[in-house]
C-alpha positions, -999 to 999 in steps of 0.1 A, spaced: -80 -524 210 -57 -533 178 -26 -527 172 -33 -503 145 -54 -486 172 -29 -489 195 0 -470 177 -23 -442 163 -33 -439 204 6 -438 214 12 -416 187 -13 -390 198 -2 -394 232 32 -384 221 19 -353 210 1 -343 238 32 -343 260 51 -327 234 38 -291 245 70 -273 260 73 -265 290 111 -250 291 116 -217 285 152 -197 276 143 -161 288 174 -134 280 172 -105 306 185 -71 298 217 -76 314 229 -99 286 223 -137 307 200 -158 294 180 -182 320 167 -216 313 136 -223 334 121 -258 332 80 -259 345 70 -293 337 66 -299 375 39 -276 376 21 -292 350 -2 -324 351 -14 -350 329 -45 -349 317 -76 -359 341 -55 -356 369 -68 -326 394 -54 -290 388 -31 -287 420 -28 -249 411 -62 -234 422 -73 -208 441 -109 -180 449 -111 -148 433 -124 -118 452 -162 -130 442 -157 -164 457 -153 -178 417 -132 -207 419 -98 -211 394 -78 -239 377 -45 -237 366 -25 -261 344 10 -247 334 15 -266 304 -15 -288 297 -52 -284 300 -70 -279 331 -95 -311 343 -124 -291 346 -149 -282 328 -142 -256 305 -137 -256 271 -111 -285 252 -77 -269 256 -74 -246 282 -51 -241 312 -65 -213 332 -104 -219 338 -132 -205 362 -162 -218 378 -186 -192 389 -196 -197 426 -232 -188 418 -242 -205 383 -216 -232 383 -210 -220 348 -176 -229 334 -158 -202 317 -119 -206 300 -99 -175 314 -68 -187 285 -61 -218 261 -29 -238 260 -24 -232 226 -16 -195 232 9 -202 259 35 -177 258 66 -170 278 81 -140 286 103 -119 308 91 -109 340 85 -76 346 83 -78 386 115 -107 392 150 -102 390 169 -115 358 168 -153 370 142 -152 398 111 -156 377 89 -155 343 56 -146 329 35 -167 312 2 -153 290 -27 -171 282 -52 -159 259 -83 -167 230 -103 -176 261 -143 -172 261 -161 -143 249 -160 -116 270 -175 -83 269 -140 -63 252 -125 -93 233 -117 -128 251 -109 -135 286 -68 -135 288 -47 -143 323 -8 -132 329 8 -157 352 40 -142 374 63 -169 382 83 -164 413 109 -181 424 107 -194 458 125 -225 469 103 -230 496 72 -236 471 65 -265 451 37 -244 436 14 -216 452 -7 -191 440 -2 -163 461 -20 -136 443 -54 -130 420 -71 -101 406 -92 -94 377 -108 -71 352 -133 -70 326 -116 -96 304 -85 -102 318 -72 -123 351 -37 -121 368 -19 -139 396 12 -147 412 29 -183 417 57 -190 437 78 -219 428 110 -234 427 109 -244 399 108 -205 387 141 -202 399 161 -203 365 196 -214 356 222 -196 339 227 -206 306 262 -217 293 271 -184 269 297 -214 252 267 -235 240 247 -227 208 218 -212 211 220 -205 246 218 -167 241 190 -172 217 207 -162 186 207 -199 176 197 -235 174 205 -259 208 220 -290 209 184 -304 213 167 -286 185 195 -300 162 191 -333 177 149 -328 170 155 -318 135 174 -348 127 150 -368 140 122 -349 119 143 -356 86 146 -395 91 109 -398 98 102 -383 66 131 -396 46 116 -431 60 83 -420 53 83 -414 15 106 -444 13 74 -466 26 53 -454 2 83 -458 -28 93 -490 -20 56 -499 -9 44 -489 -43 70 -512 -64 63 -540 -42 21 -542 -54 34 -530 -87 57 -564 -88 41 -583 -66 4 -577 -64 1 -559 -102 -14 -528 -90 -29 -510 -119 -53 -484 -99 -41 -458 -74 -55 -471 -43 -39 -503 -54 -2 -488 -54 -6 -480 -16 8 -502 6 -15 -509 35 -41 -494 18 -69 -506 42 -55 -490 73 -43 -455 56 -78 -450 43 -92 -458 78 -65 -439 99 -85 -403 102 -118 -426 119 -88 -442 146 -78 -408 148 -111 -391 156 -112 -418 180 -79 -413 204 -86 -374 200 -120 -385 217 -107 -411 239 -76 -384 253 -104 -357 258 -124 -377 279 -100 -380 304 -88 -416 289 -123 -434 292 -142 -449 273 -180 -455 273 -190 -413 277 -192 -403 240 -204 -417 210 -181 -432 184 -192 -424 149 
């Protein structure tokens, strides 16, 4: 692997991890509760930890936060296999991960997390509603399954759905503005593009002066790389969706 493969690989490793998994739920009492679930998540190819039987003997997979190992579809955290068939079927994608107050938990004692836009089902696409429970005797257990036409629900018990009182001192902590951290994120954001348009400025007076570009692709610094970067791209997506190894698809 090159090094140009290399940081296009980090870099879409960095994005992968970079799905939330703290959540800032404000009860109707007024308190706001900060809830952090990343212990109840897994990286990807690891086994789901979370899994449990329905009532027809179907076996499901839950990843809180990242996608499930087996296989269903790219991209989804809640997934069934059918005891019968084998067939694989996605009950909920990450990408529609959603948290919200629980209806069933006191103000601090638990959340509820929706995943939906899984597979085709006979009224829509398959969605599951997760209760999180707080229980400090749990690292994660799912206590409770039922399920419908199209739709799947269950109860986990966990400590770490046991939330935290937010500070009503520190911004954003009531939801009515930005945290320390998202401030901290945006600043970030700005230098990486302040830095990146200065690349391509400086880039472009340096083959100007230095090289005599004349064309457009010429002006481009690093011209080689940028025009081969969505290929090294297609390839880490790939390489990440295959659980990390290589050899099982087909690079084009």
């Amino acid at each position: 692997m090159n090094a140009n493969i290399l940081v296009v690989f980090c870099a879409l490793l960095a994005l992968t991890a970079a799905v939330d998994c703290k959540a800032k739920i404000k009860n109707p009492n007024g308190k706001t509760y900060a809830y952090d679930l990343s212990k109840l998540s897994h990286s990807a190819g690891d086994p789901d930890s979370l899994r449990t039987t329905d009532d027809q003997g179907n076996y499901v997979y839950v990843n809180i936060c990242g996608p499930s190992s087996e296989k269903c579809t790219s991209g989804t955290s809640v997934c069934m296999r059918e005891k019968d068939t084998y067939d694989y079927i996605s009950l909920g994608r990450l990408e529609s991960q959603e948290f919200t107050e629980s209806v069933d938990a006191e103000p601090g004692k638990g959340l509820q997390v929706t995943y939906s836009d899984g597979d085709d089902c006979d009224f829509g696409n398959y969605q599951t509603v997760i209760s999180l429970v707080c229980d400090e005797t749990e690292q994660g257990t799912i206590d409770s399954i039922d399920d419908g036409e199209c739709w799947y629900r269950m109860t986990i018990r966990s400590k770490y759905a046991c939330g935290k009182e937010a500070s009503s001192t520190s911004s954003g902590d009531d939801g009515s503005g930005a945290s320390s951290g998202d401030v901290v994120a945006l600043v970030i954001l700005i230098v990486l593009l302040v830095g990146f348009v200065l690349y391509f400025v400086v880039g472009a007076i340096w083959q100007k002066k230095k090289n005599d570009a004349s064309s457009f692709h010429e002006y481009i610094i690093h011209y080689e790389f940028w025009s081969s970067l969505p290929g090294l791209i297609k390839d880490g997506v790939l390489f990440i969706c295959h659980g990390c190894r290589k050899g099982d698809y087909v690079s084009v």
